[in-house]
N, C-alpha and C positions, 0 to 999 in steps of 0.2 A: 530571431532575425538580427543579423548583424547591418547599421548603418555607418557607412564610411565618410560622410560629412553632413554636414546643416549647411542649406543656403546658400551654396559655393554656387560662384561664375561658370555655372557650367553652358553657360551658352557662347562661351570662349572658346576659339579655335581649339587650343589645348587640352580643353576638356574630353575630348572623344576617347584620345591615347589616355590620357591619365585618369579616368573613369575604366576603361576596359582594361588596362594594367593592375588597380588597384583592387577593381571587384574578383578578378580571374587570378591574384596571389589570397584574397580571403577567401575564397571559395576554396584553394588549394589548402588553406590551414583548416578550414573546417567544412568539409562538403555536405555535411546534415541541415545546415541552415541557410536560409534565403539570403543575399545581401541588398539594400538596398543603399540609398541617400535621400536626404529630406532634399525638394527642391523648392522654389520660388517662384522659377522660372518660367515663362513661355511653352507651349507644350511643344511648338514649331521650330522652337530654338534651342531649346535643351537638348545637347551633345553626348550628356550621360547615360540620360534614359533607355537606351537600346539596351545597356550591359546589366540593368537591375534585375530583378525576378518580382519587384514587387514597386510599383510607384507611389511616392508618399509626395504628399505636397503639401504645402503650407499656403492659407486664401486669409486676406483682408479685403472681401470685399465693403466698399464702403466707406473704406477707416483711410486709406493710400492714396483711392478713385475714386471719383463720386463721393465725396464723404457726405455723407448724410443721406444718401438718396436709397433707404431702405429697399426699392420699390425692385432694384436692379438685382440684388440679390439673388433672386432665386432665377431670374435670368442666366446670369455670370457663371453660377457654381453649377448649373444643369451644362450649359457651355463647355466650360473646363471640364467636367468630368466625362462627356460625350466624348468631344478633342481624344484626351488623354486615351480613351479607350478605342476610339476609333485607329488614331494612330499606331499601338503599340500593342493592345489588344491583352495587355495584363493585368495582372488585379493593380488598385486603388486606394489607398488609405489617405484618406482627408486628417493630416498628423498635426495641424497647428490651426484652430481659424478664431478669427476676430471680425467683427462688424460694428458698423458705425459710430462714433465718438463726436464731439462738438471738438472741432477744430482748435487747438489750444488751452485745451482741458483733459492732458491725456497724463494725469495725476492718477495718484492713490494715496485715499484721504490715509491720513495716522489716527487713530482712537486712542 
């Protein structure tokens, strides 16, 4: 599967053209594989989403919103991934996820 960007603004007017432009020339260099984009975004607001064959999305629940609030979790991510599929009705891949951190401790020790 080919991914044409990470965590891009695509909830930006601009993104609609410049999603459906770029996915429909990679498709045109290689039509055997799926294109998609890692998104971030809003499932309501993402402009890109229509042109992929496959939605990847990136969740901190917890870590961004609500930090600390374990409880919400399974909430949030049943949520977003209902959304997404109700909306768009295509496969899913959950491509990045993080949860919870103490506020101001988002180190990694050195040994």
């Amino acid at each position: 599967m080919w991914s044409v960007a990470n965590e891009p603004a695509s909830e930006l007017a601009p993104a609609a053209y410049y999603f459906k432009t770029v996915i429909t020339h990679t498709k045109a260099l290689d039509p055997s594989r799926p294109v998609t984009f890692v998104t971030n975004a809003n499932y309501a607001r993402d402009l890109g989403a229509p042109y992929v064959d496959v939605i990847c999305v990136n969740s901190y629940f917890s870590w961004y919103h609500d930090p600390g609030h374990l409880e919400v979790i399974p909430l949030q991510l049943t949520a977003q991934f209902e959304d997404w599929y109700k909306t768009y009705q295509k496969p899913i891949i959950q491509s990045e996820y993080g949860a919870d951190s103490i506020p101001g401790l988002h180190s990694v020790s050195v040994v």
